[in-house]
C-alpha positions as a printed NumPy array, in Angstrom:
array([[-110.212,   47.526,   81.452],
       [-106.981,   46.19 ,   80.275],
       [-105.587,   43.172,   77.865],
       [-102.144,   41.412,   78.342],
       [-100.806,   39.929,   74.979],
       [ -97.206,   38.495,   75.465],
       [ -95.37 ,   38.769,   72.006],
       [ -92.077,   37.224,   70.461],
       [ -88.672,   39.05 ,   71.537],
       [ -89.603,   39.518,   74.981],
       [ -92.202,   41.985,   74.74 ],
       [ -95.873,   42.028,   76.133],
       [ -98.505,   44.11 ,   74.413],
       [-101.607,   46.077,   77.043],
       [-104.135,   47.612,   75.671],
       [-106.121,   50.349,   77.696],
       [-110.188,   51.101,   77.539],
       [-110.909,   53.421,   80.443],
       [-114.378,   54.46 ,   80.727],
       [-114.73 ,   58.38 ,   80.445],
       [-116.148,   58.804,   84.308],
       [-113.065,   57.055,   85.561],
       [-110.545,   59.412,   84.358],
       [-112.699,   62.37 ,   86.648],
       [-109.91 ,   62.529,   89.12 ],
       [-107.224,   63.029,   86.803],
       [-109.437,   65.632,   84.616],
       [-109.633,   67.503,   88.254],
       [-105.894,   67.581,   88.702],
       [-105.196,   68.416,   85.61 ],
       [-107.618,   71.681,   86.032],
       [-105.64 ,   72.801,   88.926],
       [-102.323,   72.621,   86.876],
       [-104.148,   74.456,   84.091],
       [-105.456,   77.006,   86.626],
       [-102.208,   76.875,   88.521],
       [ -99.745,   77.901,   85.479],
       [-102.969,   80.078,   83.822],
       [-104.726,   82.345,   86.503],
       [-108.461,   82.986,   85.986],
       [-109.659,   86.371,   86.896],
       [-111.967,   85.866,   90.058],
       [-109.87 ,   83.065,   91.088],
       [-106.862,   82.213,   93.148],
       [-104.078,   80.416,   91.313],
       [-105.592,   76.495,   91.091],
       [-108.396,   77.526,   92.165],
       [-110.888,   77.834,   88.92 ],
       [-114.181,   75.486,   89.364],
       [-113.964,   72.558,   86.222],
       [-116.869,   74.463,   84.566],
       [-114.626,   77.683,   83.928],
       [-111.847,   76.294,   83.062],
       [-113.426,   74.059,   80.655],
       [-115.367,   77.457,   79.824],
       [-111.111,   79.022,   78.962],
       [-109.436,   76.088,   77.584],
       [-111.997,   73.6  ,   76.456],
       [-112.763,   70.099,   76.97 ],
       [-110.155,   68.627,   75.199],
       [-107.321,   70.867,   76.744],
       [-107.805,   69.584,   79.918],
       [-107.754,   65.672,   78.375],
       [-104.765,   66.132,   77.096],
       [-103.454,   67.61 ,   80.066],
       [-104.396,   64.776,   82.311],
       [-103.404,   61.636,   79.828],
       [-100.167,   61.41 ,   81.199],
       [-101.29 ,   60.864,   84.372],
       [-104.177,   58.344,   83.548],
       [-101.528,   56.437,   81.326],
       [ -98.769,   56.493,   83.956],
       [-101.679,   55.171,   86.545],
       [-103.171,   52.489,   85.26 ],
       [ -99.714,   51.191,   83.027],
       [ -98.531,   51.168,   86.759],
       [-101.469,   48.887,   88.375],
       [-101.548,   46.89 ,   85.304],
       [ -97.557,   45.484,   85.754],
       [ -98.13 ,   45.307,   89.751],
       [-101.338,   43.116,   89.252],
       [-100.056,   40.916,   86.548],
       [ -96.736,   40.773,   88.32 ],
       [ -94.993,   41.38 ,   84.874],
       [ -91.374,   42.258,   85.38 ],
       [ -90.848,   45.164,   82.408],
       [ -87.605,   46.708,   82.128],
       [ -87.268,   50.089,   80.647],
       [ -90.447,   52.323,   79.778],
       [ -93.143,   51.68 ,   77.415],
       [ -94.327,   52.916,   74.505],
       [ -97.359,   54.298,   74.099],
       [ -99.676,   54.477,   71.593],
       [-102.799,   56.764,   72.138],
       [-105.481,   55.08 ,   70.506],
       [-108.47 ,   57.567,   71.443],
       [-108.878,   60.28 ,   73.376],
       [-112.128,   62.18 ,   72.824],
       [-114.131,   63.874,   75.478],
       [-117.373,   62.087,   76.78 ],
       [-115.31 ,   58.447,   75.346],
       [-113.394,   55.618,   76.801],
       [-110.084,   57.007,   76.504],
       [-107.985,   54.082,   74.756],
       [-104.321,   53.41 ,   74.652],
       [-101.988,   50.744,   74.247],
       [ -98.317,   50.144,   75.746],
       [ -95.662,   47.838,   74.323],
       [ -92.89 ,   47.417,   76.866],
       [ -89.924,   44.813,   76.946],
       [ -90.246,   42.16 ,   79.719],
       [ -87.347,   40.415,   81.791],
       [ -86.014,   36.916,   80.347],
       [ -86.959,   34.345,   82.118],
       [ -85.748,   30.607,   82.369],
       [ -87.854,   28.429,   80.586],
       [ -85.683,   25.25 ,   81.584],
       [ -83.807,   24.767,   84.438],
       [ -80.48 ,   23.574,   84.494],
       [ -79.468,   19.851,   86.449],
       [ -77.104,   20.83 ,   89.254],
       [ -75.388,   17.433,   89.6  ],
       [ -74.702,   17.579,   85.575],
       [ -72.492,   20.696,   86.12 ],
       [ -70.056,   19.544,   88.763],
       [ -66.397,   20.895,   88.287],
       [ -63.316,   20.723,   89.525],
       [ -61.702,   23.399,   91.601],
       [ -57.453,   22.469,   89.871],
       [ -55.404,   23.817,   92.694],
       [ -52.307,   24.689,   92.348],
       [ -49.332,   24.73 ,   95.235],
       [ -46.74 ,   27.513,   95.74 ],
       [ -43.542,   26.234,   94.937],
       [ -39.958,   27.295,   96.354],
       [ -39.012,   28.52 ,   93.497],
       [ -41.61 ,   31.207,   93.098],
       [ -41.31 ,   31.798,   96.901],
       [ -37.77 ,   32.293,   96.069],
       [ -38.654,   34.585,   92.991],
       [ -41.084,   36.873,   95.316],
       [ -37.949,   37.431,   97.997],
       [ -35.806,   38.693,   94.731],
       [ -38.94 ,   40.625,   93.794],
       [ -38.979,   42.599,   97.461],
       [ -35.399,   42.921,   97.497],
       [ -35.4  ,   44.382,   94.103],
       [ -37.602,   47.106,   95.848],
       [ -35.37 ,   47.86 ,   98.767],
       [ -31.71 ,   47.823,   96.484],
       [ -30.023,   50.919,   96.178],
       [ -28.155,   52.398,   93.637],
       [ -24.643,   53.491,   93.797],
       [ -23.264,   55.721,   91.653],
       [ -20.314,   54.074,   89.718],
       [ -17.221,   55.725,   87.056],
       [ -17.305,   52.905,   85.081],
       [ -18.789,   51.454,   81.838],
       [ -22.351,   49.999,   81.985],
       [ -22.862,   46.248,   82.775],
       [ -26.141,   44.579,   81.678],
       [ -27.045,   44.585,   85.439],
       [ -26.222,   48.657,   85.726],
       [ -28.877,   51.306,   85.742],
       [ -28.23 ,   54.363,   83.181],
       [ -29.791,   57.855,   83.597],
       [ -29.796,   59.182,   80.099],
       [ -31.157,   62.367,   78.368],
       [ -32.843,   61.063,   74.997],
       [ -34.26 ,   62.32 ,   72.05 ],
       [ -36.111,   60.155,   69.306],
       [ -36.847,   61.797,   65.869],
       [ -37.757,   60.557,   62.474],
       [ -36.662,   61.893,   59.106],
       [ -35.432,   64.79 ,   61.394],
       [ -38.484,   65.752,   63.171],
       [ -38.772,   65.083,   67.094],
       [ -41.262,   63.067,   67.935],
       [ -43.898,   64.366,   70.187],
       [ -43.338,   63.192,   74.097],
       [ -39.735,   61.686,   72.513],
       [ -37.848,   64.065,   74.334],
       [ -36.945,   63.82 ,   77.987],
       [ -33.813,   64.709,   81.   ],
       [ -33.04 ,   62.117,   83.233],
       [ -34.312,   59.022,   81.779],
       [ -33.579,   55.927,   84.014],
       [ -32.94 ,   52.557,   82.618],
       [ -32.564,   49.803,   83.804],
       [ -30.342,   47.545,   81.569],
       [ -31.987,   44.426,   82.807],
       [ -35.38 ,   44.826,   82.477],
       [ -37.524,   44.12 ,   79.317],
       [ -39.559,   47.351,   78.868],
       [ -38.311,   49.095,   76.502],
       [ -38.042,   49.922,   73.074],
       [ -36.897,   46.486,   71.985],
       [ -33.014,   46.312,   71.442],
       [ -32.8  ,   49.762,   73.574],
       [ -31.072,   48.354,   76.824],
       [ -28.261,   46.541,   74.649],
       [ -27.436,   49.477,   72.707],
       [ -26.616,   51.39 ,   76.019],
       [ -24.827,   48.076,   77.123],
       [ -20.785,   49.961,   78.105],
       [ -21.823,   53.245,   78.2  ],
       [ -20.207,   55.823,   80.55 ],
       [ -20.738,   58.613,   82.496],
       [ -20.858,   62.073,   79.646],
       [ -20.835,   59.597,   76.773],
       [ -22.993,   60.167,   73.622],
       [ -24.532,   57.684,   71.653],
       [ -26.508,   57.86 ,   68.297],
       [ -28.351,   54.609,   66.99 ],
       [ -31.81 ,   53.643,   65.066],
       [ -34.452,   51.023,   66.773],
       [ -37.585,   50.502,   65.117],
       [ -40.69 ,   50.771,   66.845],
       [ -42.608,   47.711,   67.488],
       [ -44.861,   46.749,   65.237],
       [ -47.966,   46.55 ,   67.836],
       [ -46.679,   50.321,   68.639],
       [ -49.853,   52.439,   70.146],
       [ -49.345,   55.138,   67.646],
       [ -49.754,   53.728,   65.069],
       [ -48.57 ,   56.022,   62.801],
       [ -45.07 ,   55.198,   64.355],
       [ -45.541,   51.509,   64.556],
       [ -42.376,   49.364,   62.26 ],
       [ -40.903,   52.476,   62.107],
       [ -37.261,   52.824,   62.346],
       [ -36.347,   55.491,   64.984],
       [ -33.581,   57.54 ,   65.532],
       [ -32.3  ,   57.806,   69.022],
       [ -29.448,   60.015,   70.439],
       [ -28.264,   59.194,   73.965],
       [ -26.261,   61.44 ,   76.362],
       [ -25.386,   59.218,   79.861],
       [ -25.866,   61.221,   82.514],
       [ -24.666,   59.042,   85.405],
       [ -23.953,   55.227,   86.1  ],
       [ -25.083,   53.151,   88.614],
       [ -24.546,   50.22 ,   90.364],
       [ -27.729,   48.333,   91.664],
       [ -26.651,   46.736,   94.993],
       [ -29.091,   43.957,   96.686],
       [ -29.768,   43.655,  100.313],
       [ -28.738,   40.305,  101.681],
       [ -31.76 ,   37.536,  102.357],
       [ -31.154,   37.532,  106.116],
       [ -32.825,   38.427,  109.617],
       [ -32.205,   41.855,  109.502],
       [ -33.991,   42.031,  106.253],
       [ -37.021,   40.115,  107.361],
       [ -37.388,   42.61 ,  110.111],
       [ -37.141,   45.426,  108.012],
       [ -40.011,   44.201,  106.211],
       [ -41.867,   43.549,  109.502],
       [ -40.753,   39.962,  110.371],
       [ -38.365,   38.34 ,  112.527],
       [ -36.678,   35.785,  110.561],
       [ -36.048,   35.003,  107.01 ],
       [ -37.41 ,   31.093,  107.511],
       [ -40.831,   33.269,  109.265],
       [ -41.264,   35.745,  105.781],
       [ -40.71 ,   32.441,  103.844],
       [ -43.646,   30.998,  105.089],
       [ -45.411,   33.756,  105.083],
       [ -45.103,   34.732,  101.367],
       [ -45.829,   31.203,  101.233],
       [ -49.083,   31.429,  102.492],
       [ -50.252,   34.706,  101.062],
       [ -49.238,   33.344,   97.391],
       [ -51.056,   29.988,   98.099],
       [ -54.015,   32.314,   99.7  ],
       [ -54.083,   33.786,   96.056],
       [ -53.877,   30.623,   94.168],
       [ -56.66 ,   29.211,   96.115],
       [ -58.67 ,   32.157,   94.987],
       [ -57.642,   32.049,   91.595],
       [ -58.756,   29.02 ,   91.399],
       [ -62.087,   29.071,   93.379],
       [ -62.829,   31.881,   90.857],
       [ -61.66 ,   29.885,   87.418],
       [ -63.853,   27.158,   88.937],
       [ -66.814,   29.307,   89.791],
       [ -66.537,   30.764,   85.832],
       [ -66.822,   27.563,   84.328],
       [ -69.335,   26.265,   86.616],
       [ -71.406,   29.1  ,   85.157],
       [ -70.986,   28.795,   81.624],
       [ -72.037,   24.757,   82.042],
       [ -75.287,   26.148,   83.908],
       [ -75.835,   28.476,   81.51 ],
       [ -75.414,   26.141,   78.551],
       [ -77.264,   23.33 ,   80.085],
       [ -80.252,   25.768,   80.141],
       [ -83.085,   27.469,   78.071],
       [ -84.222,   30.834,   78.202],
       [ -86.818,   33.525,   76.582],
       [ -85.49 ,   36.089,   74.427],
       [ -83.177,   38.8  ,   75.864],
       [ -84.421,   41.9  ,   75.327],
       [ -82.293,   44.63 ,   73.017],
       [ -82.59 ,   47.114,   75.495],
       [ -81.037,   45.061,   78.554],
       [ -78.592,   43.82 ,   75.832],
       [ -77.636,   47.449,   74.853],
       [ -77.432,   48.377,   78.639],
       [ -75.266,   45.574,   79.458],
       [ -72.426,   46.204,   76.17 ],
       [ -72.603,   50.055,   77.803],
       [ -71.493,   49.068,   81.434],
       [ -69.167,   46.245,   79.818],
       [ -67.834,   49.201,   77.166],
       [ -67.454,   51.364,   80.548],
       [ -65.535,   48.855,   82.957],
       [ -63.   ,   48.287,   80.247],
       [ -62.879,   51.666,   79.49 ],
       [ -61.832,   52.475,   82.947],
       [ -59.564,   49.618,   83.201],
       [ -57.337,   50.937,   80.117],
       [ -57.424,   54.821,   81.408],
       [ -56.169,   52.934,   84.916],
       [ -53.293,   52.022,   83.491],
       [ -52.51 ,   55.43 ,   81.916],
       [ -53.228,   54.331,   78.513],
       [ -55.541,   56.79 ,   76.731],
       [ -58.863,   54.815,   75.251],
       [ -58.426,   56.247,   71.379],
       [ -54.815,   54.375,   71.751],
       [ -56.334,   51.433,   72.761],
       [ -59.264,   51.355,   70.377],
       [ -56.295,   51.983,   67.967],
       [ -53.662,   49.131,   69.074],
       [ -56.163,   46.358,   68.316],
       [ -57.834,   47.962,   65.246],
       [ -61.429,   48.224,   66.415],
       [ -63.602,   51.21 ,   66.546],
       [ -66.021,   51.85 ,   69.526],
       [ -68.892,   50.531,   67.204],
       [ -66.688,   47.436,   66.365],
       [ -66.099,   46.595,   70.453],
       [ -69.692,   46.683,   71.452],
       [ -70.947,   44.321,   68.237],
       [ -67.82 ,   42.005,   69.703],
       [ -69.312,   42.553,   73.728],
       [ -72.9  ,   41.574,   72.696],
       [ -72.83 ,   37.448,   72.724],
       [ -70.892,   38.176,   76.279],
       [ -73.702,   40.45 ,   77.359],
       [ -76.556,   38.232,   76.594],
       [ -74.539,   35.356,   78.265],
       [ -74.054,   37.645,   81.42 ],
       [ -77.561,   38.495,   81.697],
       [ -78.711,   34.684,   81.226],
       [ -76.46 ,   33.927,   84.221],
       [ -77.747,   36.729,   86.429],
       [ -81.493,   35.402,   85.183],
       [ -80.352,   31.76 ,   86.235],
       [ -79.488,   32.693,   89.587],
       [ -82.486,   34.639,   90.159],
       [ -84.381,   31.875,   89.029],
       [ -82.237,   29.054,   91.147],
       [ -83.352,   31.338,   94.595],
       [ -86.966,   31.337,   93.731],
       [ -86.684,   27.811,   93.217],
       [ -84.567,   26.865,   96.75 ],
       [ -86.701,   29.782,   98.478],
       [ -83.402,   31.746,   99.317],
       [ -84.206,   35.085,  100.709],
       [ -82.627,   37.686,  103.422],
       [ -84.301,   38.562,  106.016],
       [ -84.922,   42.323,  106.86 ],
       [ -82.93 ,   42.36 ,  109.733],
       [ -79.972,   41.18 ,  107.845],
       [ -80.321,   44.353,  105.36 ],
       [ -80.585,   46.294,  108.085],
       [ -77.259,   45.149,  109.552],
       [ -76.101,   45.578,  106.326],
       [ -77.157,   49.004,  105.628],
       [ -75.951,   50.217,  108.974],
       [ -72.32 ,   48.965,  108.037],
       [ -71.852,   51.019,  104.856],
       [ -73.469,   54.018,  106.893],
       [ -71.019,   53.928,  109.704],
       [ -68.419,   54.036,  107.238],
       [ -69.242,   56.81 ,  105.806],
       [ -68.575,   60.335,  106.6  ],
       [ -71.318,   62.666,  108.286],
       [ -70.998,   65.589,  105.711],
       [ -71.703,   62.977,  102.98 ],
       [ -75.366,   63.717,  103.072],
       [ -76.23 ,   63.048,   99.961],
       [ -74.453,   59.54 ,   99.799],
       [ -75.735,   58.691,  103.05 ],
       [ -79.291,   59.759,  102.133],
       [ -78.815,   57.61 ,   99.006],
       [ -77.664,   54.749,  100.969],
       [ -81.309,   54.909,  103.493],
       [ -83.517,   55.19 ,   99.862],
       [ -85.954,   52.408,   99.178],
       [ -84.623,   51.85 ,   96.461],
       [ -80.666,   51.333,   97.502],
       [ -82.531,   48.898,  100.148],
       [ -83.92 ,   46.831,   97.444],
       [ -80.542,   47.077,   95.95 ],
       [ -79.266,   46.038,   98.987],
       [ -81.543,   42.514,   99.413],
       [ -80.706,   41.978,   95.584],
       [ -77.217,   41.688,   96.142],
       [ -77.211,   39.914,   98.932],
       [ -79.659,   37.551,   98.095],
       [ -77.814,   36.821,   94.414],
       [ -74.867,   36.329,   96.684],
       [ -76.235,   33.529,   98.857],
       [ -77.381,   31.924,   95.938],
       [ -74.764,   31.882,   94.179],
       [ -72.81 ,   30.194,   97.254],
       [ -75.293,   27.463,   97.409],
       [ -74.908,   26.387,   93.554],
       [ -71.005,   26.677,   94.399],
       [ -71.643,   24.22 ,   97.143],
       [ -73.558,   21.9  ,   94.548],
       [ -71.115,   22.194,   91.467],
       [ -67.676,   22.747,   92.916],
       [ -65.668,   19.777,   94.157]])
């Protein structure tokens, strides 16, 4: 009834012959549609015999109308039986379809990659390079919290380097404001490294009601581009002075914070920052234990269409990492000179390499029989639904699909595996 034919570029060929008496059931549903959306006087609405409707519409009409179905069904029983793991529809190519004949069609349809040589564990060990929180960063995370908690005292003085100035500011070139350049109450801080490059040391002994006037250029990696090497002309009014005043490292600051003693929030920034190195470097280990898997092993074609997928969600996590950070995506495409085109041609030999790894672990839990038992999804699933809110019915009714379930066991099982090669490769 049906011929498999694998072909290059990970895609497998089936070719249909279904003898004209088995398609009967599908011709009968497909009268009741016709009869359904086309009432036949005499009859109620899906209710016109075969022979009259064939008698309205014809032979062929109704053929037509139940392909889909007869496609759809035995496609369907063909990828369950041969266990082929497809990804994406087919396409279909109707290859006869005449009434009283085998109706014939053939599907072409890209298949999963696969591993087609497995990796040697032992030959990928790495390293795990820890490193240890030192005093002096300790010591560089207490300025960091007491920079957060300083005040700021208004002073009638001129600015020091260590002052901060509230300024109103306009920038213009060849005597045109720029757009956004103009703004009331501008705070800066003299020293910090933010700004406009040479900004903070032009303000450097201003005072209170003092007006400045001075060009900067723009950098030359500017985000508008357009503005980018520019010189810029900038006129300053101070608005106020200030003097930035440091709590003291002592007892009374550790509490404030939530901790008795300043030896205590030593040792505990200590072990939060080492905490985070460890991590770091568990996850720089667990990264290049990959890419030696993946290099150390072969695998079938990747298909385009899990290729083009994968460059999408890669395009779409970065995208939303930029717009995060309040940077508009057209400035970013802009500031390193790329179009949207130009990114996902640059994403596609990391996309491949990302869906080789996800094949790779896959493969390595078929081959160590790793699996989750249902009672651990269903521990799992009832976790995420007791966190979520009773009017969220259509999240939670997402959440108890079949499908989220399988998504579930997926995850979870890719998971496990992936801690068991960690427990082969990292030292």
């Amino acid at each position: 009834m049906f011929k498999v034919t694998t072909l290059p570029k990970s895609e497998v060929k089936i070719e249909f012959e279904i003898p004209w008496e088995d398609t009967a059931p599908f011709r009968e549903e497909a009268v009741v549609e016709i009869s359904t959306a086309k009432p036949m006087a005499g009859f109620r609405p899906g209710k016109a015999t075969y022979t009259d409707v064939v008698r309205l519409v014809g032979e062929m009409k109704i053929l037509e109308t139940a392909l889909e179905r007869i496609v759809r069904s035995y496609y369907v029983k063909a990828v369950i039986g041969e266990k082929l793991e497809t990804v994406g529809s087919p396409a279909v190519n109707i290859d006869q379809i005449t009434p009283g004949q085998p109706v014939k069609f053939t599907t072409h349809t890209p298949i999963a990659p696969e591993v087609t040589k497995m990796p040697v564990v032992k030959d990928c060990a790495v390293e795990k390079k820890i490193k240890k929180a030192t005093d002096k960063e300790v010591e560089e995370a207490i300025d960091e919290m007491r920079k957060m908690r300083r005040t700021e005292v208004k002073v009638d003085r001129a600015a020091t380097m260590d002052d901060l100035v509230i300024v109103d500011m306009e920038m213009s070139r060849d005597h045109v404001a720029l757009e956004g350049g103009t703004g009331r109450d501008y705070r800066v801080y003299l020293s910090e490294p933010q700004y406009i490059p040479g900004l903070t040391k032009k303000l450097e002994g201003i005072k209170e009601g003092e007006e400045r006037t001075f060009v900067l250029p723009f950098p030359e990696e500017y985000l508008q581009k357009h503005l980018a090497g520019k010189d810029i002309d900038f006129k300053v009014k101070a608005s106020s002075v200030h003097e930035l005043k440091m709590p003291e490292m002592n007892d009374e600051f550790a509490k404030g914070v939530g901790i008795d003693t300043v030896e205590e929030l030593r040792k505990k920034l200590q072990e939060n920052m080492q905490k985070e190195m460890d991590q770091r470097a568990t996850d720089a280990a667990e990264i290049e234990m990959l890419e030696k898997l993946v290099e150390n092993s072969s695998f079938s074609e990747v298909p385009e269409i899990l290729i083009n997928e994968e460059v999408r969600r890669m395009q779409h996590e970065l995208q939303h990492s930029i717009e995060e950070q309040g940077m508009k995506w057209e400035d970013y495409l802009g500031s390193i000179k790329k179009t949207e085109a130009d990114l996902k041609l640059d994403f596609v030999k990391q996309a491949i390499r990302r869906i080789q790894t996800a094949v790779l672990i896959k493969a390595f839990a078929k081959q160590q029989d790793i699996d989750v038992a249902d009672e651990e999804v269903d521990a799992e699933l009832d976790r995420i639904l007791e966190n979520l809110p009773a009017e969220q019915e259509e999240t939670r009714a997402h959440v108890s699909s079949p499908d989220y379930r399988d998504y579930v066991k997926v995850t979870m099982r890719n998971r496990r595996t992936l801690e068991w090669v960690k427990e082969q490769c990292i030292k």
